[in-house]
C-alpha positions in Angstrom: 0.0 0.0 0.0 3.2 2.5 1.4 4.7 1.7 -2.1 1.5 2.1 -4.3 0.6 5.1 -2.8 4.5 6.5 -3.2 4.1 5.6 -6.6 1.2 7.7 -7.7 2.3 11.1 -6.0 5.9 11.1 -7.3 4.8 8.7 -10.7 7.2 5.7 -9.5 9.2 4.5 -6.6 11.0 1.3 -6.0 11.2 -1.6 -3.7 14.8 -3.0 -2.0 15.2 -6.3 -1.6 17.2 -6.0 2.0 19.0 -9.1 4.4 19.8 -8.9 8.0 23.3 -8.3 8.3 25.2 -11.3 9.9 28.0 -12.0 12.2 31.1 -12.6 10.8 33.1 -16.2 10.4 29.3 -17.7 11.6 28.8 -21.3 10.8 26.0 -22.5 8.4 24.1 -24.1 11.5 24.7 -21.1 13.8 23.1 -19.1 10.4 20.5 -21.7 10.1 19.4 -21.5 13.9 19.2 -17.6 13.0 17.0 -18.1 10.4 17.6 -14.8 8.5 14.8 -13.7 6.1 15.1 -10.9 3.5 12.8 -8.0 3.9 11.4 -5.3 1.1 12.4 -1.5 2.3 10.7 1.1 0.4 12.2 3.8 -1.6 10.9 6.7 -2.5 11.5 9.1 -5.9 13.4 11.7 -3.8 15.6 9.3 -2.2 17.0 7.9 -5.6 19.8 10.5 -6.3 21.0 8.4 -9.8 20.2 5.1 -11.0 21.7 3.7 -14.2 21.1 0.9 -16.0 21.6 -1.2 -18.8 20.3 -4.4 -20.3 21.8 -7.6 -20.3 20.9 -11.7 -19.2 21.7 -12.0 -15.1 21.5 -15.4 -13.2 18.6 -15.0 -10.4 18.6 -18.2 -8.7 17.8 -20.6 -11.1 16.6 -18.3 -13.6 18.2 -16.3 -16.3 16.5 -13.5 -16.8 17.4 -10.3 -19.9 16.0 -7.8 -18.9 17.0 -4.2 -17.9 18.9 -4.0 -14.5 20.6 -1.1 -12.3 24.6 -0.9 -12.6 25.1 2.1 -10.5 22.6 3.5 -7.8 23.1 6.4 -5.2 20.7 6.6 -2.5 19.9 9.6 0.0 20.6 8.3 3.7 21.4 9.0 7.0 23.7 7.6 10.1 23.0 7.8 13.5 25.1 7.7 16.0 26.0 8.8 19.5 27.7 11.7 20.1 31.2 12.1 21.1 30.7 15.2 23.1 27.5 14.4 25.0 26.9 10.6 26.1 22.5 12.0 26.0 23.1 13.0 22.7 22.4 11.4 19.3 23.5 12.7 16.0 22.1 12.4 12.9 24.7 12.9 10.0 23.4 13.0 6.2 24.7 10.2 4.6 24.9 8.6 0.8 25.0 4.8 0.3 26.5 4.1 -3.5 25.4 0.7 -4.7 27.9 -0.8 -8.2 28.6 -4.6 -9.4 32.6 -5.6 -9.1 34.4 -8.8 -9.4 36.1 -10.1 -6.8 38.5 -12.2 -8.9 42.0 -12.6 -7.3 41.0 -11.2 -4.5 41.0 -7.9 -6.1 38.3 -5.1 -6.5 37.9 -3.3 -9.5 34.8 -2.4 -11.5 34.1 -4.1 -14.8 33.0 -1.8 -18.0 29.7 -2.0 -19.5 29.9 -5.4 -21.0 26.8 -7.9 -21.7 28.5 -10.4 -20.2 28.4 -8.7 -16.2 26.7 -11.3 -14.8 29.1 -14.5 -13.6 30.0 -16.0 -10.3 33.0 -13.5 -9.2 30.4 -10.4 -9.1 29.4 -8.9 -6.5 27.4 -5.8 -5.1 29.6 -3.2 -3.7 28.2 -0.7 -1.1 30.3 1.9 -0.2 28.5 4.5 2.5 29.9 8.0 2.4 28.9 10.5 5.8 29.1 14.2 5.4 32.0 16.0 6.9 31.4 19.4 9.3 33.4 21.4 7.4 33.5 25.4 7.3 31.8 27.6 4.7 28.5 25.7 2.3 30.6 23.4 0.7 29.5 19.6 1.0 32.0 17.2 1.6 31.9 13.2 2.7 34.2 10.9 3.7 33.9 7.2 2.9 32.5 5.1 6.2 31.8 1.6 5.5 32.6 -0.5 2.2 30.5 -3.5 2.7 29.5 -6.3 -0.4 26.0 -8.1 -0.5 25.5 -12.2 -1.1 24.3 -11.4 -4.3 25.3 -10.5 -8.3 22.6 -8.1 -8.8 21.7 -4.9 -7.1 18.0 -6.1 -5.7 16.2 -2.6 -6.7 12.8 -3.0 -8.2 10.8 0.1 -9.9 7.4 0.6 -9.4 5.5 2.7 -11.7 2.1 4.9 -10.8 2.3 6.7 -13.7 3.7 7.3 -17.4 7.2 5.6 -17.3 9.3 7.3 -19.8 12.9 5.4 -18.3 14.0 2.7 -16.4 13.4 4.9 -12.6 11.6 7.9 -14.1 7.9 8.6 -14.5 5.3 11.4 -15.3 2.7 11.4 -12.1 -1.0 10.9 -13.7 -2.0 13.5 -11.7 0.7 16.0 -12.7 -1.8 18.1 -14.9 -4.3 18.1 -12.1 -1.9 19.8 -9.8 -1.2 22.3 -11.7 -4.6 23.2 -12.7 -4.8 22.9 -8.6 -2.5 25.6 -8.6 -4.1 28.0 -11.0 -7.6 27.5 -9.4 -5.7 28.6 -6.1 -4.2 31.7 -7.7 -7.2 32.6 -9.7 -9.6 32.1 -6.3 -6.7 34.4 -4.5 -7.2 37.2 -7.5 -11.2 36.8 -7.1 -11.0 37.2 -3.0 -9.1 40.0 -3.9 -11.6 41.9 -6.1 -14.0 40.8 -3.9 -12.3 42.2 -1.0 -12.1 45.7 -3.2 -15.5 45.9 -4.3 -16.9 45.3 -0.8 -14.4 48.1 0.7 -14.9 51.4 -0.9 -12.1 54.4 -0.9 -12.7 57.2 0.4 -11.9 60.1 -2.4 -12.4 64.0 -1.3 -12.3 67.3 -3.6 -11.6 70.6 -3.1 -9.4 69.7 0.0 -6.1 70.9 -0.1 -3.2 68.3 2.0 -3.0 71.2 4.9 -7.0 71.7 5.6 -7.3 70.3 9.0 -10.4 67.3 8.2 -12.1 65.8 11.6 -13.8 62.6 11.6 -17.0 62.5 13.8 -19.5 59.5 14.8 -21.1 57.5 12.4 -17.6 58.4 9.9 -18.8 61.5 9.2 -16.0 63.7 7.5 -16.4 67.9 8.8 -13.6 69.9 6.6 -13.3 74.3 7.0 -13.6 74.5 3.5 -17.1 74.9 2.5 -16.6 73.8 -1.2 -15.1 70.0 -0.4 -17.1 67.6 -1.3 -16.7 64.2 -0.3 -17.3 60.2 -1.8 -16.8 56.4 -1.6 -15.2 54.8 -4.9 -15.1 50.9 -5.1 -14.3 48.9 -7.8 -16.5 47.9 -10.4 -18.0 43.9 -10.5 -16.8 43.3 -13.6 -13.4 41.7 -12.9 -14.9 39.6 -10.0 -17.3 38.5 -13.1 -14.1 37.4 -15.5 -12.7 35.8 -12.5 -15.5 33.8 -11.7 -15.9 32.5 -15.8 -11.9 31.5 -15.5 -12.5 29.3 -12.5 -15.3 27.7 -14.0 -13.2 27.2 -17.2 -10.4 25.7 -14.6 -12.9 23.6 -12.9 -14.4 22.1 -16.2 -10.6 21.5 -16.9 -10.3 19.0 -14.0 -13.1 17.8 -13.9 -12.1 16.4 -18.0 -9.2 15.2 -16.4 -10.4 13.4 -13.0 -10.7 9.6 -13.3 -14.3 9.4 -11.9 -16.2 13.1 -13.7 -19.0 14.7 -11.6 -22.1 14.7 -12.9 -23.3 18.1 -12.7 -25.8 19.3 -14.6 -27.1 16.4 -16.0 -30.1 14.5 -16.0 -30.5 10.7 -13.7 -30.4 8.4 -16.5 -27.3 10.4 -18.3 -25.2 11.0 -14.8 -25.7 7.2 -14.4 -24.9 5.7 -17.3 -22.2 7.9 -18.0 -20.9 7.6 -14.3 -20.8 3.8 -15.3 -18.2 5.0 -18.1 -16.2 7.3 -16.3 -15.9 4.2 -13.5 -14.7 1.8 -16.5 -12.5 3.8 -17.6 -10.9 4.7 -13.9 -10.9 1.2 -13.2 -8.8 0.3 -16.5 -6.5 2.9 -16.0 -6.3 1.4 -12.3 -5.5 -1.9 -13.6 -2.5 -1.2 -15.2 -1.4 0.3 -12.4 -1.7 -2.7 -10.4 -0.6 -5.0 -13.1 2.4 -3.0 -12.5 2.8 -2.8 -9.1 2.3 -7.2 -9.5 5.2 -7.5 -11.7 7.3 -5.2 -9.5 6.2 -7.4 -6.3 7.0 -10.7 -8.3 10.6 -9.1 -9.2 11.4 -8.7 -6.0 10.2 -12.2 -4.1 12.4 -13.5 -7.1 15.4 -11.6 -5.7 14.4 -12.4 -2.0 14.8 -16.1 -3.2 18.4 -15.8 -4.3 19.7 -14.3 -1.2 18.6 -17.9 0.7 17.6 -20.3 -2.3 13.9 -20.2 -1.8 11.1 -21.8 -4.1 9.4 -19.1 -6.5 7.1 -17.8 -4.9 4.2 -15.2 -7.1 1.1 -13.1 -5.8 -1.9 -12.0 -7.7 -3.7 -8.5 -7.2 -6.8 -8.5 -7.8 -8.2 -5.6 -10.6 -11.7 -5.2 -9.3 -12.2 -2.5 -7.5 -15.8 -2.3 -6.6 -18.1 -4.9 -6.0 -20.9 -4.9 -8.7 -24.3 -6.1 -8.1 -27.0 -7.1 -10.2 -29.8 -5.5 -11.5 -33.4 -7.4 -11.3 -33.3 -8.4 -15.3 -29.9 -9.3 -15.0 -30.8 -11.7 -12.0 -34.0 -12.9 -14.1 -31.6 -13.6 -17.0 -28.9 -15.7 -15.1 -31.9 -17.5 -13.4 -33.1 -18.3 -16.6 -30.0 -19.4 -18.1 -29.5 -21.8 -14.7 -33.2 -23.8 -15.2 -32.0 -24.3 -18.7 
């Protein structure tokens, strides 16, 4: 749900495939009396600081899969830690975690260029975590913490779409253009309060007055001047723009209410709202389901990557694409009931 609902605001968002880190020099029955599981962590857009990718055949498991996979991810973190000065005190430090695949061949580290053949038994995942340094002045700096390698060949980072994908870890929100008509329809309303707010406040305006006439205000704002000649009035401002203003926001609101997934039905008559309700509500619910098609791929992905890390059987879920329960009209019972006697 956390990771479906990421993935509509931000239009995709990503699931990491995580294992408890063990002990080291632990025996496989001390590990097997652990019973380590891997666990999904979710990621969202503005965590992901770059992600690249290319496509090649990689060895899941049992499975060899072509496909397009992540080479080179950096992702926004943070360390904690106690503080040095005050044993009551915990720091927070921001923090960047760089993921790459290296081979560990002769006991040696160095990373391999962008070749189809990446994926073979002396690859591994390379973490390197990199803390920010206090130093003078606004210039960022981090120091490398931690270099630590995971059990696996493959960085386990699945996307998850919720809108428009247009790249391997980038997608257009569906409800980009409704925000921004959100937007307007706030400025516009601020530009209509305003008039509003004029029109409903008159100015007071005097003639004949010169800036050194000494003008008393009585009870009742009643203006008394010594110059028998001024003449006082009230000017407001005229209706007209409040009347352009209020023809743009219905322009805006007719705008999203095109783009909504379920329209209003304003205005129309019972038999139209409903029938064309029961559009507006297939077409939501088909836009809906390849969204969730989607988001079951992505969850699929990344139970097959949970099964590498500790040799588990496949394991694959199905979402379900109805999203409201229909019921049956009286002819429509009549009819099946007909169809069952025959």
């Amino acid at each position: 749900k956390e990771v479906f609902t990421e993935a509509l605001d931000g239009g995709v968002a990503a699931i990491w495939v995580e294992y408890p880190k063990l002990p080291e020099n632990l025996t496989a029955a001390e590990e097997k009396l652990l019973n380590p599981r891997p666990y999904f962590v979710l990621m969202r857009m503005d965590q992901v600081l770059e992600c690249r990718y290319d496509i090649f055949n990689a060895q899941i498991g049992d499975q060899n899969i072509f496909g397009a996979f992540p080479t080179y991810l950096r992702v926004k973190s943070e360390i904690r830690r106690q503080s040095i000065d005050n044993e009551f005190f915990e720091e927070v430090v921001p923090a960047v975690r760089v993921y790459d695949i290296v081979s560990l061949a002769d006991n040696n580290v160095s990373t391999l260029g962008d070749t189809p053949e990446r994926m073979i038994s002396t690859e591994r995942v390379r973490c390197r975590l990199y803390a920010k340094m206090n130093t003078p002045g606004d210039v960022d700096k981090y120091s490398l913490e931690d270099t630590s390698y995971l059990s696996v060949s493959f960085i386990p980072f699945v996307p998850v779409f919720g809108g428009k994908k247009e790249a391997f870890f980038r997608g257009r929100p569906l409800l980009f253009d409704i925000s921004r008509l959100n937007l307007h329809h706030w400025a516009v309303s601020a530009d209509l309060a305003e008039s509003i707010h004029l029109t409903s406040s008159p100015i007071l305006t005097g003639t004949g007055v010169r800036p050194d006439d000494e003008i008393k205000a009585g009870a009742g704002r009643a203006l008394f001047s010594q110059n028998p000649d001024a003449k006082f009035n009230l000017m407001s401002a005229s209706m007209e723009g409040a009347s352009v203003t209020l023809e743009n926001l219905k322009r805006i609101e007719s705008a999203m209410e095109r783009l909504a997934a379920v329209a209003m039905t304003t205005g129309k008559t019972q038999a139209e709202s409903g029938f064309a309700k029961l559009l507006d509500r297939s077409q939501s619910d088909s836009q809906l389901a390849v969204l969730v098609q989607s988001l079951e791929d992505a969850i699929n992905r990344a139970l097959l990557y949970a099964s590498a890390y500790r040799k588990f059987s496949e394991v694959r879920v199905a979402i379900s694409k109805n999203f409201i329960p229909v019921k049956l009209h009286s002819q429509q019972v009549m009819a099946l009931s007909s169809l069952f006697k025959d």
